[in-house]
OpenMM code with the backbone's topology and positions (N, CA, C; nanometers):
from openmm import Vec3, app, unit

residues = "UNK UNK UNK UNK UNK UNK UNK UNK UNK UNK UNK UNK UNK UNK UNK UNK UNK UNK UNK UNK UNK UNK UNK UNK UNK UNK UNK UNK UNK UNK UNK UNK UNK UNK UNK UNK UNK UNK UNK UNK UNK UNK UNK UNK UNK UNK UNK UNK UNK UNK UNK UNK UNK UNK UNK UNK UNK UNK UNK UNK UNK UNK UNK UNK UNK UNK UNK UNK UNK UNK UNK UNK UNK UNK UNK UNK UNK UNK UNK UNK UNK UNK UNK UNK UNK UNK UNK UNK UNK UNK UNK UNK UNK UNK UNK UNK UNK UNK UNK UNK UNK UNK UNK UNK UNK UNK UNK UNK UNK UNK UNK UNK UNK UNK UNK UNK UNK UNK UNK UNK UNK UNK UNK UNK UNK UNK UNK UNK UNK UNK UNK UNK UNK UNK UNK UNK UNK UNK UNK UNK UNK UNK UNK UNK UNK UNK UNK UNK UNK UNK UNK UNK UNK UNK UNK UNK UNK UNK UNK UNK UNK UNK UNK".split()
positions = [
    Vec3(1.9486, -3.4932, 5.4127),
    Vec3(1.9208, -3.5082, 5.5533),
    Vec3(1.8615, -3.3794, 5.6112),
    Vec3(1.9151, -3.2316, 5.6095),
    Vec3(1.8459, -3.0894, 5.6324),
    Vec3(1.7272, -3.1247, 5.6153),
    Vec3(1.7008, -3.1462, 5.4983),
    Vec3(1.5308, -3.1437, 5.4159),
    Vec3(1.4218, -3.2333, 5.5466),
    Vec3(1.4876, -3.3310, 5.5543),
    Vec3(1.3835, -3.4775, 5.5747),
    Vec3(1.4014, -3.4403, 5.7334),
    Vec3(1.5069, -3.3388, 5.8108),
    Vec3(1.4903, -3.3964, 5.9287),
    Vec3(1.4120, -3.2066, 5.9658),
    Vec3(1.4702, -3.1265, 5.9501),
    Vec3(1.4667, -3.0094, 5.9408),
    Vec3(1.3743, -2.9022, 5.8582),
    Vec3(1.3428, -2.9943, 5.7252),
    Vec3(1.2865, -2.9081, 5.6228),
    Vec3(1.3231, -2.8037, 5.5759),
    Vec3(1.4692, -2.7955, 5.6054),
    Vec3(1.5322, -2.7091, 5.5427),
    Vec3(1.6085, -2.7467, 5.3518),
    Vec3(1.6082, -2.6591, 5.2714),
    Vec3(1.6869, -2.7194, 5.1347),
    Vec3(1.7849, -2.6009, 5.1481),
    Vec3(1.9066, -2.7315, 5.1022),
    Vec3(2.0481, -2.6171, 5.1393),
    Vec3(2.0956, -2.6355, 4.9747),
    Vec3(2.1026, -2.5265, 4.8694),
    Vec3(2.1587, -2.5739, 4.7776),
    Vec3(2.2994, -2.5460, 4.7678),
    Vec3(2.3786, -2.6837, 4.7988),
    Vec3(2.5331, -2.6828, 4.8442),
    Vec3(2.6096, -2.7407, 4.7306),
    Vec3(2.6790, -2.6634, 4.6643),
    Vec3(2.8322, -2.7507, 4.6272),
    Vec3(2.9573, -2.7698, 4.6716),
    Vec3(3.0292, -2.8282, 4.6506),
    Vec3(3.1623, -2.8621, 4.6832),
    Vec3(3.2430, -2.8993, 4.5641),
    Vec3(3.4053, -2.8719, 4.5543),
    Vec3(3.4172, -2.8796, 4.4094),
    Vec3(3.4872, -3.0195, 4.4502),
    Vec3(3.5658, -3.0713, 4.5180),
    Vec3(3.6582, -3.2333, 4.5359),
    Vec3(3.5804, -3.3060, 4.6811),
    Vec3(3.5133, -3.4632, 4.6662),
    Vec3(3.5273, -3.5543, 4.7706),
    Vec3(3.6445, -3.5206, 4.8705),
    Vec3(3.6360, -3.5588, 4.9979),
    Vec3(3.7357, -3.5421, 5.1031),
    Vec3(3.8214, -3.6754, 5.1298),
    Vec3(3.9260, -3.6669, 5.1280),
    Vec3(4.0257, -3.7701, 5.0720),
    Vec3(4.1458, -3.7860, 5.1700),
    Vec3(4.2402, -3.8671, 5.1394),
    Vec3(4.3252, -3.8089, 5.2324),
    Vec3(4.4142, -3.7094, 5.1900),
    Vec3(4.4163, -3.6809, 5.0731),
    Vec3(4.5163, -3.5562, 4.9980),
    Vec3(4.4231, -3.4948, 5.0650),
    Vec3(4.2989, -3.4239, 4.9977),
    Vec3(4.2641, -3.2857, 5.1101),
    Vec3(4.2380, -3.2924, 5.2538),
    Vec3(4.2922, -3.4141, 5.3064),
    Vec3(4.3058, -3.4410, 5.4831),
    Vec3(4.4097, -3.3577, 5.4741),
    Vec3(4.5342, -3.4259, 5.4268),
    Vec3(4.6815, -3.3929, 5.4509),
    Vec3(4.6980, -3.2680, 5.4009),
    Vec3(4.6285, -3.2100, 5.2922),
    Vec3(4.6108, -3.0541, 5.2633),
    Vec3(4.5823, -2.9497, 5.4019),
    Vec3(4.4738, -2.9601, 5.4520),
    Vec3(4.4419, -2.8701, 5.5193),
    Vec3(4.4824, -2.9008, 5.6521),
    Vec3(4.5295, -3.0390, 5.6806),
    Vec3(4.6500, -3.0099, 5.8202),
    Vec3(4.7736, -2.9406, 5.7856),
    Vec3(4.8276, -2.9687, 5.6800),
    Vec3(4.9528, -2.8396, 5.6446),
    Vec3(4.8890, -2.6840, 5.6378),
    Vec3(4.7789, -2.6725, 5.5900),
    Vec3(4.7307, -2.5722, 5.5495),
    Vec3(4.7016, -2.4957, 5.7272),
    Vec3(4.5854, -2.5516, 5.7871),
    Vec3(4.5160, -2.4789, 5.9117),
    Vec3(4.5930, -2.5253, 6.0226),
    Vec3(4.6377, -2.6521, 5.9985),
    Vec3(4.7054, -2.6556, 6.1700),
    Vec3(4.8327, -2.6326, 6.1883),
    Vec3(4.8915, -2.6477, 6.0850),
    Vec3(5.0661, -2.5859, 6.1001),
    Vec3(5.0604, -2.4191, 6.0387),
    Vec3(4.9518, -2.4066, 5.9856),
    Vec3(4.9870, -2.2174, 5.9442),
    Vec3(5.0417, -2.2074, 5.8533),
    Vec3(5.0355, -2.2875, 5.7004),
    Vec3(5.1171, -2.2485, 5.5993),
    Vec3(4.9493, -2.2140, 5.4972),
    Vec3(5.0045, -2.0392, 5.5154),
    Vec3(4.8927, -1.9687, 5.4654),
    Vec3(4.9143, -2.0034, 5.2998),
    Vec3(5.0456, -2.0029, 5.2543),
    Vec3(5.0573, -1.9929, 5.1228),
    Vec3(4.9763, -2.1236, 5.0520),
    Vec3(4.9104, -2.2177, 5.1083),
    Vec3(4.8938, -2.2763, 5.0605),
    Vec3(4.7449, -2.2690, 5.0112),
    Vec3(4.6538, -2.1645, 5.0694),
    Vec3(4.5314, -2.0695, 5.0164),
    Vec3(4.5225, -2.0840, 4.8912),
    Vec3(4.6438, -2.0760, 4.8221),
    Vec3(4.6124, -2.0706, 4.6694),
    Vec3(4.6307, -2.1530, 4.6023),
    Vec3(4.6754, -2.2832, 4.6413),
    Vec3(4.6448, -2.4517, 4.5397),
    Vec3(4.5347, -2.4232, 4.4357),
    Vec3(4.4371, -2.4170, 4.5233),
    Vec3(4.3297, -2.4566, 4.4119),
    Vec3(4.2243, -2.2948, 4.4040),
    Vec3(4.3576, -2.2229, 4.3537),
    Vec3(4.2752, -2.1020, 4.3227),
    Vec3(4.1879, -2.0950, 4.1962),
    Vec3(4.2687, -2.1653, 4.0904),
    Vec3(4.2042, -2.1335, 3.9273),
    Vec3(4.0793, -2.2487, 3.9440),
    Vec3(4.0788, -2.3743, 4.0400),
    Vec3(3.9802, -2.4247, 4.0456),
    Vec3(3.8431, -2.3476, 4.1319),
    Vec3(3.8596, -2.2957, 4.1955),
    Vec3(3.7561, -2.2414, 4.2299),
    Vec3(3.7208, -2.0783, 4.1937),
    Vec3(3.8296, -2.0018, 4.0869),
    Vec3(3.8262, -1.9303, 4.0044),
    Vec3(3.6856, -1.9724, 3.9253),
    Vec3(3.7334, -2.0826, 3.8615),
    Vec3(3.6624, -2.1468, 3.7352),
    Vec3(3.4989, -2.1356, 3.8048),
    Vec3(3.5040, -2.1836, 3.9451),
    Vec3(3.3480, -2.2395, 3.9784),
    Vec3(3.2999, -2.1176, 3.9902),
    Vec3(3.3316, -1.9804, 3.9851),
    Vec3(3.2911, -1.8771, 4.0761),
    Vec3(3.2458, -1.8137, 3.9075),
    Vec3(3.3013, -1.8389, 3.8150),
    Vec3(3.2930, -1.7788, 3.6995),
    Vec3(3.1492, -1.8152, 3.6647),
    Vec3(3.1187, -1.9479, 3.6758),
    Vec3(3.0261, -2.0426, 3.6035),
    Vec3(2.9112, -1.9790, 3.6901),
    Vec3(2.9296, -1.9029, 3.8525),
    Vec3(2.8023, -1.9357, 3.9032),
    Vec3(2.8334, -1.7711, 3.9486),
    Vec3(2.6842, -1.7135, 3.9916),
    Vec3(2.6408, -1.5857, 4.0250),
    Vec3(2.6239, -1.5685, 4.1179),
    Vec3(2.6361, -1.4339, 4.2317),
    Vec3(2.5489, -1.4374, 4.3656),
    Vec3(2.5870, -1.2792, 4.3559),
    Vec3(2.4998, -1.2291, 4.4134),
    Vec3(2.4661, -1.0860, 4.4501),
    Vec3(2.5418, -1.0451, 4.6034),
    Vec3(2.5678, -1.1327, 4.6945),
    Vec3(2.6458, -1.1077, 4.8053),
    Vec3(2.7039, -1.2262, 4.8611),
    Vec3(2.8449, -1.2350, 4.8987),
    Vec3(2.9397, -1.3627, 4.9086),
    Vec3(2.9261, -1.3160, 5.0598),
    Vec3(2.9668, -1.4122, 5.1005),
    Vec3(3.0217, -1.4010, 5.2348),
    Vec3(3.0700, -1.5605, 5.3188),
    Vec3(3.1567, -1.5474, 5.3894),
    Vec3(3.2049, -1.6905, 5.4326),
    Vec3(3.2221, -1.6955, 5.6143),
    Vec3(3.2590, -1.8390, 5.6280),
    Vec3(3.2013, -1.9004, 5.7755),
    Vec3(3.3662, -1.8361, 5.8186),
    Vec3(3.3333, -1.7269, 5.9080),
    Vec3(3.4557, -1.6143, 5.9908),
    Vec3(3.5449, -1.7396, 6.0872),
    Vec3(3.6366, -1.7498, 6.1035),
    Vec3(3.6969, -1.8323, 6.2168),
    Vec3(3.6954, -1.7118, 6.3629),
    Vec3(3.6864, -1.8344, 6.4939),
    Vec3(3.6335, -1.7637, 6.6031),
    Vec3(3.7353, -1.6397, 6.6556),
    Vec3(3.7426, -1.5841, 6.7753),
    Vec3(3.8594, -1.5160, 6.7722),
    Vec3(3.9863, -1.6255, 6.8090),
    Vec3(3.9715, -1.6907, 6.9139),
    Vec3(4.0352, -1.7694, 6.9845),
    Vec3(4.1256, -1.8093, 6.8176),
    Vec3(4.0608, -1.8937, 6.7170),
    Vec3(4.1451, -1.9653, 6.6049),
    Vec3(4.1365, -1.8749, 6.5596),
    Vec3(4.1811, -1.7379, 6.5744),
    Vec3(4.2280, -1.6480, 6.4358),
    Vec3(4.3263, -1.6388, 6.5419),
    Vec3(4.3390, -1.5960, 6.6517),
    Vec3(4.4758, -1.5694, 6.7700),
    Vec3(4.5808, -1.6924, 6.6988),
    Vec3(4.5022, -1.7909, 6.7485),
    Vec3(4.5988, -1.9672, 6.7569),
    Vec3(4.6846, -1.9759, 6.5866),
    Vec3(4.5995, -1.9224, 6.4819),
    Vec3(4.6624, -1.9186, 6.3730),
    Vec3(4.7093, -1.8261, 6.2910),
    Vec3(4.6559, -1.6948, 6.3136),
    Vec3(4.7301, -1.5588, 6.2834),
    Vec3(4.6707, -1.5386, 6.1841),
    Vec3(4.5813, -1.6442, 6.0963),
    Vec3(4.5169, -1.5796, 5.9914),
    Vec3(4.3620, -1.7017, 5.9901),
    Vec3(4.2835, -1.6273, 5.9066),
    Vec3(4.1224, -1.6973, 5.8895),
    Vec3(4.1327, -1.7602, 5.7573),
    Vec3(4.1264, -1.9409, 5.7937),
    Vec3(4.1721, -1.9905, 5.6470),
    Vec3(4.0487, -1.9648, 5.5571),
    Vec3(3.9177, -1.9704, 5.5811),
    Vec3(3.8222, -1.9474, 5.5185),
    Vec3(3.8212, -1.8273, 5.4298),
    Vec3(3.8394, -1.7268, 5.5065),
    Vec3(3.8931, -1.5787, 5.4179),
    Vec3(4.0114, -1.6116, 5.3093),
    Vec3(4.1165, -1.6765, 5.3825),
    Vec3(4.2514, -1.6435, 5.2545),
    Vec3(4.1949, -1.7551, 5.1778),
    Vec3(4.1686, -1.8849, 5.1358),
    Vec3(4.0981, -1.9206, 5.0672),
    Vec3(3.9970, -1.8751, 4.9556),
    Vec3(3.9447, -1.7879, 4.9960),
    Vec3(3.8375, -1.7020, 4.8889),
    Vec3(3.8651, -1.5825, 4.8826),
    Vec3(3.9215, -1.4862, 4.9310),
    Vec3(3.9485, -1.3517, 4.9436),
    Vec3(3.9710, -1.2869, 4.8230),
    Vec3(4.0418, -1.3926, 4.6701),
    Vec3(4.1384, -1.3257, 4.5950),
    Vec3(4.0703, -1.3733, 4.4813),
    Vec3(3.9585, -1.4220, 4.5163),
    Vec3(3.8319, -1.4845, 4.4011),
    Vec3(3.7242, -1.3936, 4.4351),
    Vec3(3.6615, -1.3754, 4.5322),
    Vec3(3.5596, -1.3087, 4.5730),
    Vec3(3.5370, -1.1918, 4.6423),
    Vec3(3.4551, -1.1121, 4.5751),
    Vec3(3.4486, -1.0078, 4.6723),
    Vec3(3.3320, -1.0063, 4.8601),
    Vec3(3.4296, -1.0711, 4.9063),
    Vec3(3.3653, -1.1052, 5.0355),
    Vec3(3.3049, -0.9900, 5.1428),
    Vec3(3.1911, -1.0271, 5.1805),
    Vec3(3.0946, -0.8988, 5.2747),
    Vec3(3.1542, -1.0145, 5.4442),
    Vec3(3.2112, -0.9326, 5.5123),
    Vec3(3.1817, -0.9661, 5.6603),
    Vec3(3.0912, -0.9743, 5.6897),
    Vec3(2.9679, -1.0919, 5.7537),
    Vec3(2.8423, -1.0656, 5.7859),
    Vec3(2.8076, -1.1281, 5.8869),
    Vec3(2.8944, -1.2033, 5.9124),
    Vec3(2.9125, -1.3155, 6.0358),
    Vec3(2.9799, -1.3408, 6.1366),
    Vec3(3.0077, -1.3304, 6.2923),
    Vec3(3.0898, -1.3348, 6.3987),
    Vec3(3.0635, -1.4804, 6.4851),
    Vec3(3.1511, -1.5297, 6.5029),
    Vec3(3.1613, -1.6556, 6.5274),
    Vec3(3.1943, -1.6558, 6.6729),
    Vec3(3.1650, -1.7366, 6.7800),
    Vec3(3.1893, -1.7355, 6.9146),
    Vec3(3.2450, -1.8865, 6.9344),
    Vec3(3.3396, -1.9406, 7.0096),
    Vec3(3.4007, -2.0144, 7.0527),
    Vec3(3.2850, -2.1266, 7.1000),
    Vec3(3.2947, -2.2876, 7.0307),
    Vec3(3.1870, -2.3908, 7.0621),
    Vec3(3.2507, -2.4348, 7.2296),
    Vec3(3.1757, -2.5424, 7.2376),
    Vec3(3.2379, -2.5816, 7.3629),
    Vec3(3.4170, -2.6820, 7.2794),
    Vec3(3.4170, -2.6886, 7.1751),
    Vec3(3.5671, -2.7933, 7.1064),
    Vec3(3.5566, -2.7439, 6.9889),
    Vec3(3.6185, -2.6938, 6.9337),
    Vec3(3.6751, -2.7459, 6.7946),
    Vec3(3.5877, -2.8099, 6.7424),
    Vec3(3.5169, -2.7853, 6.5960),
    Vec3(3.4424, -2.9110, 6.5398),
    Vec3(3.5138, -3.0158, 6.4744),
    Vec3(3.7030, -2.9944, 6.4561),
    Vec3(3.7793, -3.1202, 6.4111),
    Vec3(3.8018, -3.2414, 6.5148),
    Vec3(3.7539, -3.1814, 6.6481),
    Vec3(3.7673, -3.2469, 6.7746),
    Vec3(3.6394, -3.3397, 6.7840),
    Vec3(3.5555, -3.3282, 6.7378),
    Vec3(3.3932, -3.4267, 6.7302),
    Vec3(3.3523, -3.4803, 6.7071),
    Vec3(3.2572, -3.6260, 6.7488),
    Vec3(3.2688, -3.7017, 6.6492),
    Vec3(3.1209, -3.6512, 6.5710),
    Vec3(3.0383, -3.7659, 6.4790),
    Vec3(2.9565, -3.6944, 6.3702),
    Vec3(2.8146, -3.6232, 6.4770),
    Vec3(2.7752, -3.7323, 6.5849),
    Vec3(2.7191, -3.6815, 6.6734),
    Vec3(2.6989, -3.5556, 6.7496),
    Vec3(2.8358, -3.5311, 6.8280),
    Vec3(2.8644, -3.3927, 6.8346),
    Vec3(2.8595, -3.2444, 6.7804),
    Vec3(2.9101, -3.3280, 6.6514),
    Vec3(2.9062, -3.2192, 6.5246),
    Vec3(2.7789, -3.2042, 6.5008),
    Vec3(2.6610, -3.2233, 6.5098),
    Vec3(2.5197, -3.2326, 6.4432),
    Vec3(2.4713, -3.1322, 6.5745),
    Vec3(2.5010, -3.1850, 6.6674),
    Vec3(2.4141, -3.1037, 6.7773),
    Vec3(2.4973, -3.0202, 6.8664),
    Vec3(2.5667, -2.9596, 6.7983),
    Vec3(2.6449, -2.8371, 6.7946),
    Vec3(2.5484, -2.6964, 6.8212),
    Vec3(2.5492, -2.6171, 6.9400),
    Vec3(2.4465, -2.5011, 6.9397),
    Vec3(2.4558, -2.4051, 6.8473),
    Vec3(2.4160, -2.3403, 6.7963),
    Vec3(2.4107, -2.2030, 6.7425),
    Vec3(2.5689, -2.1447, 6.7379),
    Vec3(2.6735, -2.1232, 6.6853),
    Vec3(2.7886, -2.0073, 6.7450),
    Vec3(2.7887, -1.8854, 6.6377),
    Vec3(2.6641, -1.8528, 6.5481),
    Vec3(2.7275, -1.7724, 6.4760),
    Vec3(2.6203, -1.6383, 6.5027),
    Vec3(2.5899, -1.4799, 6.5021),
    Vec3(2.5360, -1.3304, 6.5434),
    Vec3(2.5995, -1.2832, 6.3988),
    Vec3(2.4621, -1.2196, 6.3696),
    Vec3(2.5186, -1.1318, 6.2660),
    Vec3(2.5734, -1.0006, 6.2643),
    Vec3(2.6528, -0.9670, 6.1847),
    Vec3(2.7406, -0.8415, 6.1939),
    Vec3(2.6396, -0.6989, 6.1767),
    Vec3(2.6600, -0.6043, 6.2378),
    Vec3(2.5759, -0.4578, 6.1693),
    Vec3(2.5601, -0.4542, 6.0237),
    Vec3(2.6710, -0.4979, 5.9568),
    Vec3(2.6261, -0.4942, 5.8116),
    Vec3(2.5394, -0.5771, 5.7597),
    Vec3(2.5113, -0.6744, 5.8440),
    Vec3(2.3914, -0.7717, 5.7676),
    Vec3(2.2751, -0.7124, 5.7421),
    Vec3(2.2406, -0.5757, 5.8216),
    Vec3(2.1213, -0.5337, 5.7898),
    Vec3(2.0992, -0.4208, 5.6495),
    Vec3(2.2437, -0.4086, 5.5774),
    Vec3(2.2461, -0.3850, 5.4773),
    Vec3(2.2143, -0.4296, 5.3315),
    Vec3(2.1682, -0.5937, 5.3912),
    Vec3(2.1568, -0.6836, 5.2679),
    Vec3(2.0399, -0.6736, 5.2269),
    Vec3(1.9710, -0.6691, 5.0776),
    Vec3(1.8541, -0.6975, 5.0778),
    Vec3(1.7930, -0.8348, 5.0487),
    Vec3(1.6277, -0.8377, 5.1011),
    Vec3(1.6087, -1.0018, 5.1521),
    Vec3(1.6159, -1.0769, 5.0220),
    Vec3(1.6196, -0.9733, 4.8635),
    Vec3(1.5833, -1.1059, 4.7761),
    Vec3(1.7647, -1.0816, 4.6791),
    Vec3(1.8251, -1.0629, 4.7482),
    Vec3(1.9559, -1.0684, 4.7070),
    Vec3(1.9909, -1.2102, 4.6999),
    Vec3(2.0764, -1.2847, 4.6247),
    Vec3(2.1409, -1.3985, 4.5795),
    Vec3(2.2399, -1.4164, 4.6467),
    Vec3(2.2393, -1.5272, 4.8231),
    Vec3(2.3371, -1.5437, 4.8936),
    Vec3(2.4495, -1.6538, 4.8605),
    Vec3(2.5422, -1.6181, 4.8974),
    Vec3(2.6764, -1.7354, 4.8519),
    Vec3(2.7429, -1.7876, 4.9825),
    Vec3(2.6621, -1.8872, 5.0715),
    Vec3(2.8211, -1.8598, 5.2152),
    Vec3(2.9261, -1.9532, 5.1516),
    Vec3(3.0541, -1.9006, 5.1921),
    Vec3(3.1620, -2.0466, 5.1983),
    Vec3(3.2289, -2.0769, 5.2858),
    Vec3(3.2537, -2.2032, 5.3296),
    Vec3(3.3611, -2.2738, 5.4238),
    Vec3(3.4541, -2.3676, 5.3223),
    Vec3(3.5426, -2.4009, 5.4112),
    Vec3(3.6570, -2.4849, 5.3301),
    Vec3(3.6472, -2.6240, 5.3394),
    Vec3(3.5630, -2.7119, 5.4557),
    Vec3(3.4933, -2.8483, 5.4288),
    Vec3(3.4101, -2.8934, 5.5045),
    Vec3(3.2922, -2.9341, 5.4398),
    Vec3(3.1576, -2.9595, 5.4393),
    Vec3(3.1721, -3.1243, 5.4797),
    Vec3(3.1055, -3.1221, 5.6318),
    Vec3(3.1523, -3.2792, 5.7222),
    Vec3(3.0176, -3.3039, 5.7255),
    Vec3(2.9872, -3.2507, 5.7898),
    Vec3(2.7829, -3.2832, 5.8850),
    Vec3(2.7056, -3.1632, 5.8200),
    Vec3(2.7738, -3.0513, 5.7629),
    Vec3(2.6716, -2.9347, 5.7187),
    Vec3(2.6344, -2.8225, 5.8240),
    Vec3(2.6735, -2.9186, 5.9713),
    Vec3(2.6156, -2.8282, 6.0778),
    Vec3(2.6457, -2.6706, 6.1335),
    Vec3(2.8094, -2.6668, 6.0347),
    Vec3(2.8190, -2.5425, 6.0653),
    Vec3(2.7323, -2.4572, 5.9547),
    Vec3(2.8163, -2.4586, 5.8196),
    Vec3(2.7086, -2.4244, 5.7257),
    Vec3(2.5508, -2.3988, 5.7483),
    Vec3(2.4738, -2.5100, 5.8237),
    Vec3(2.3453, -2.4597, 5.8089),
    Vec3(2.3320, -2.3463, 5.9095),
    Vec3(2.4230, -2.4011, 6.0276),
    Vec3(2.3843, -2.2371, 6.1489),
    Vec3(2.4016, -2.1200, 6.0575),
    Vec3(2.5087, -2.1175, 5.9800),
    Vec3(2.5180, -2.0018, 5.8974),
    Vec3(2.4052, -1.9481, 5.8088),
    Vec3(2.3047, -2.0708, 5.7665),
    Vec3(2.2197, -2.0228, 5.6833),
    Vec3(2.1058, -2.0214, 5.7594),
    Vec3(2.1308, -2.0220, 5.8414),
    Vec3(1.9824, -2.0578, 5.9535),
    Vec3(1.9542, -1.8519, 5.9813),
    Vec3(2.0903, -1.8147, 6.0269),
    Vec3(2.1078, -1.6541, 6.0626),
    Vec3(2.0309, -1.5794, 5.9299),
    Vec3(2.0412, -1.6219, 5.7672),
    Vec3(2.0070, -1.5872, 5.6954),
    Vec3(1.8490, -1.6049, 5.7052),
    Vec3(1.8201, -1.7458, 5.6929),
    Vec3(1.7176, -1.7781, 5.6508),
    Vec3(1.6051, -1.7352, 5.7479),
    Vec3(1.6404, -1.7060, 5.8902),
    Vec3(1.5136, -1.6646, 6.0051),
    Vec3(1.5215, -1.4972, 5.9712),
    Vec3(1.5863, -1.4064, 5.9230),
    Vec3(1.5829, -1.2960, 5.9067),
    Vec3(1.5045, -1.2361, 5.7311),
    Vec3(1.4408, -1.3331, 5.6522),
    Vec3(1.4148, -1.3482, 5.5570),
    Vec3(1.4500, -1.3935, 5.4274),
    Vec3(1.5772, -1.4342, 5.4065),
    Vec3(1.6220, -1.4564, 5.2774),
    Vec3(1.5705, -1.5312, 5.2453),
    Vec3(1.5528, -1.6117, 5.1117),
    Vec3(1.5090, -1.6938, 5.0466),
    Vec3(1.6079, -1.7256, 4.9468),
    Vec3(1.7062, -1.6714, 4.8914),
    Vec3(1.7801, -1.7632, 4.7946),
    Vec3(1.9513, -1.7887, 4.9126),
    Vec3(1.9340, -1.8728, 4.9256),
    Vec3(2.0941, -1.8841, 5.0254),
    Vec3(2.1630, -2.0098, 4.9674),
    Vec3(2.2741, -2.0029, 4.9208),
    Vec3(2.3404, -2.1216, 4.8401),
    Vec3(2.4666, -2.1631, 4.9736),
    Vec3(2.5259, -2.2563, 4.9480),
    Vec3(2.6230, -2.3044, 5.0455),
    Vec3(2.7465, -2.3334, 4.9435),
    Vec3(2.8484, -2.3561, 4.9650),
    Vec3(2.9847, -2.3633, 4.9219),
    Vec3(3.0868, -2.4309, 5.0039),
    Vec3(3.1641, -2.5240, 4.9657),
    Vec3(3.3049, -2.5780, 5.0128),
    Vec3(3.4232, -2.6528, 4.9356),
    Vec3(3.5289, -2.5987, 4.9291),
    Vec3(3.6250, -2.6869, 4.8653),
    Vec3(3.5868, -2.8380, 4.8763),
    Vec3(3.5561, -2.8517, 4.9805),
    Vec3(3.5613, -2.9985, 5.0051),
    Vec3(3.4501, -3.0350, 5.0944),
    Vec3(3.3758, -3.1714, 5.0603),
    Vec3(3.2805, -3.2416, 5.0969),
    Vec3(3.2724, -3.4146, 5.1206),
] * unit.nanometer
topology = app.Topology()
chain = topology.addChain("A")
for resn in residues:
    res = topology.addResidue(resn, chain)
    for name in ("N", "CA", "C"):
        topology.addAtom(name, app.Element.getBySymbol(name[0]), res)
């Protein structure tokens, strides 16, 4: 859909379909605050990180507001202990929640993500990795690669537990 509506190519994986186990996962996980649970599927995405390369990681930051509301950024503890993650991204508060939206909403979602001072440390033909923890509409993901892709990059890969 990126490609055909956008002309954008996002090369995205995800390692599990979204189910109701990883429903009921990540409401224990993000909305009640049980951080420990970051590491379920560590050796699985151990494994994927082994198989695949990137020259600079970096993942979709939670806003301030949901790092206050939850005390920690599930996106970070999720990958933190697999990857060596670059901060490169600051996230600003949408008008809702994107768990609050329906697919509509979610698609035409504005812009919320500014890049960090260190982004200008990256170089343009470096091998990008972003990750989030689940891939619904893409719409956050692509804002993320959109920050990349208008500043020059050319190789930008996408990532999510779940899709």
């Amino acid at each position: 859909m990126w490609e055909q509506k956008y002309g954008i190519i996002n090369c995205h994986q995800a390692l599990f379909e979204y189910n109701q186990f990883i429903h009921s996962y990540f409401k224990l996980y993000k909305r009640y605050g049980d951080v420990l649970l970051a590491r379920l599927f560590f050796q699985d995405i151990k494994n994927w990180s082994l198989r695949n390369n990137f020259d600079v990681v970096t993942y979709i930051p939670a806003s301030e507001s949901h790092l206050q509301a939850r005390g920690f950024d599930p996106v970070y503890e999720l990958y933190a202990d697999i990857f060596d993650l670059k901060p490169l991204l600051v996230k600003v508060d949408a008008d809702k929640p994107q768990a609050q939206k329906n697919r509509i909403e979610r698609l035409n979602t504005p812009q919320t993500f500014s890049a960090l001072p260190e982004f200008s440390k990256i170089q343009k033909e470096q091998r990008i990795l972003i990750l989030d923890d689940i891939y619904t509409t893409g719409r956050t993901l692509m804002h993320a690669h959109d920050i990349f892709l208008k500043t020059g990059f050319e190789n930008i890969s996408t990532f999510s537990l779940s899709r």
